[in-house]
C-alpha positions in Angstrom: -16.1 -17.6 -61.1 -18.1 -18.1 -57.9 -15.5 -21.1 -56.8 -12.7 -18.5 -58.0 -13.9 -15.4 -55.4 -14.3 -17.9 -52.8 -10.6 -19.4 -53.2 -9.5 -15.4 -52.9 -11.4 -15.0 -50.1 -10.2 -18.0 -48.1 -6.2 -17.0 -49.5 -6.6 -13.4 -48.0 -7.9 -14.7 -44.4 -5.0 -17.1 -44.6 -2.5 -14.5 -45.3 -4.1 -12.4 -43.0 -3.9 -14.9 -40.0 0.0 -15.5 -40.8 0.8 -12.2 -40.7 -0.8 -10.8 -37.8 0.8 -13.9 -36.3 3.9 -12.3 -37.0 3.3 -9.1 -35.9 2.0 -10.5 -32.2 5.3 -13.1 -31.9 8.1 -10.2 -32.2 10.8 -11.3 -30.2 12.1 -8.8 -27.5 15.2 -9.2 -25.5 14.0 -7.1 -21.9 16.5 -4.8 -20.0 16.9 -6.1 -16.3 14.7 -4.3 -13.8 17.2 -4.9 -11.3 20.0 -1.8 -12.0 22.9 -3.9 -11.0 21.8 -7.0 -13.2 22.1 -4.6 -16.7 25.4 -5.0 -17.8 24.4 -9.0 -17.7 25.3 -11.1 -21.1 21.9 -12.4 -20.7 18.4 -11.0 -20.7 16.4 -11.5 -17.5 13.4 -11.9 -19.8 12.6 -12.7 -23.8 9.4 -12.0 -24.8 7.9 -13.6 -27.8 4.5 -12.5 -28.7 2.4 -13.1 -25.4 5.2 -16.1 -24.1 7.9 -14.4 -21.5 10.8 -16.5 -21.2 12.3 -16.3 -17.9 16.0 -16.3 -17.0 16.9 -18.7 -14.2 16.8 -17.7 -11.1 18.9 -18.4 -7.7 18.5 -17.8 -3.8 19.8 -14.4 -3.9 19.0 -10.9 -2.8 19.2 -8.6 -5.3 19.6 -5.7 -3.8 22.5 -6.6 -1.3 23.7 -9.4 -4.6 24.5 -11.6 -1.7 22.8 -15.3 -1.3 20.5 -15.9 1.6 21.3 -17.9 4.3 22.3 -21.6 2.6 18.7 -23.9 2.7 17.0 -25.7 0.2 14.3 -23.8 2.0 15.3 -19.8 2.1 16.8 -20.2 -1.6 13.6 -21.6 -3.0 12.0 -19.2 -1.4 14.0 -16.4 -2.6 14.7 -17.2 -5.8 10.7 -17.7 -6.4 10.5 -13.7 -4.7 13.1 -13.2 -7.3 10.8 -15.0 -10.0 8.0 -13.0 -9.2 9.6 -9.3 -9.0 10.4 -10.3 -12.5 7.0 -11.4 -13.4 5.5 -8.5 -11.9 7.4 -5.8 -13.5 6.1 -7.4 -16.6 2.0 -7.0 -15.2 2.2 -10.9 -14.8 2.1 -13.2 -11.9 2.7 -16.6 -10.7 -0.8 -18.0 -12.3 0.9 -17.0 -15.7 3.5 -19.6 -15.1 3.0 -22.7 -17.6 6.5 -24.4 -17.5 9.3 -24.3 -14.6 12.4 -26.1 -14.9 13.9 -26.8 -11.8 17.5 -27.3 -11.5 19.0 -28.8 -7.7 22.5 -29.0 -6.4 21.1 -33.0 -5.2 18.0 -34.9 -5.7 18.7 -35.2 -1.8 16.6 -31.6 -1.6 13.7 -32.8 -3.7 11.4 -33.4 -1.0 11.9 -30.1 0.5 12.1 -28.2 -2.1 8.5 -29.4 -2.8 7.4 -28.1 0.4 8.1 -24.3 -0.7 7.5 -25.1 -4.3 3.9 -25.9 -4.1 2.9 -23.6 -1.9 3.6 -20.9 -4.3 2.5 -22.8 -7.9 -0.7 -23.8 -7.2 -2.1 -23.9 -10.7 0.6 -26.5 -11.3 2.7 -25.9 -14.3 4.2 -28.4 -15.9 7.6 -29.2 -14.5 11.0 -31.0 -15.5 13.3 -31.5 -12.2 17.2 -32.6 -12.3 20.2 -32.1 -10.7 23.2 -31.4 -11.3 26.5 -29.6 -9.7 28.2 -26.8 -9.7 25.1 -23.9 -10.0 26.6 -20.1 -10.0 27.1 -18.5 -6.6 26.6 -22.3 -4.9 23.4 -22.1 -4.8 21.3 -25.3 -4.0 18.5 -24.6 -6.6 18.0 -23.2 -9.6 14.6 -22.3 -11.0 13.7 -20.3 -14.6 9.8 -20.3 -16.2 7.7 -19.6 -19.1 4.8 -17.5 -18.9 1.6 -16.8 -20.9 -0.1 -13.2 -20.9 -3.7 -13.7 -21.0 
């Protein structure tokens, strides 16, 4: 009887764990805090528990929707402003970053694009780098994240 409590016990903290799992890794699909970006077919952020899923993002101004002036440089720097707007508006910042995925128009840009990068993620997330052509509005990089609230 003593073995048959315990087994109880143990089953009821297990059930217990999975479901409040469950109830902290409900997925939401975030409106755009940018009012232009709403009609979007994507989500600027997913949310799933305490993970936000990032959607890429490029060298441009939001509020004029125009891309900086063409630079490895100014669009990595832009589209990391643009990375941490979004971040912000969710009461995270760039030390929540875990994973980036970095997408350039050439591996020719790596080096600079470094420069800016690693000024900004200093609690080194991981990282996966490519290129590849053709990104949307020409851009030279392309950069979306995953972040963890603490």
């Amino acid at each position: 009887m003593k073995k048959h409590l315990q087994l109880v016990a143990i089953l009821s903290l297990v059930c217990y764990s999975v479901l409040s799992a469950q109830e902290d890794s409900a997925i939401t699909f975030h409106e755009s805090h940018e009012e232009k970006k709403r009609n979007a077919p994507f989500s600027d952020v997913v949310q799933a528990g305490n993970i936000y899923f990032l959607a890429g993002q490029i060298g441009m101004d939001h509020k004029t929707r125009t891309m900086v002036v063409s630079g490895i440089r100014t669009e990595t720097e832009q589209a990391i402003k643009n990375i941490r707007e979004v971040l912000e508006h969710h009461g995270l910042t760039l030390n929540n970053v875990v994973k980036c995925t970095v997408i350039l128009g050439t591996m020719e840009d790596f080096s600079e694009f470094n420069e800016v990068y690693s000024k900004y993620f200093t609690m080194k997330p991981a990282r996966t780098t490519f290129a590849a052509s053709g990104l949307a509005r020409n851009a030279r990089v392309e950069i979306d994240v995953i972040a963890v609230k603490n």
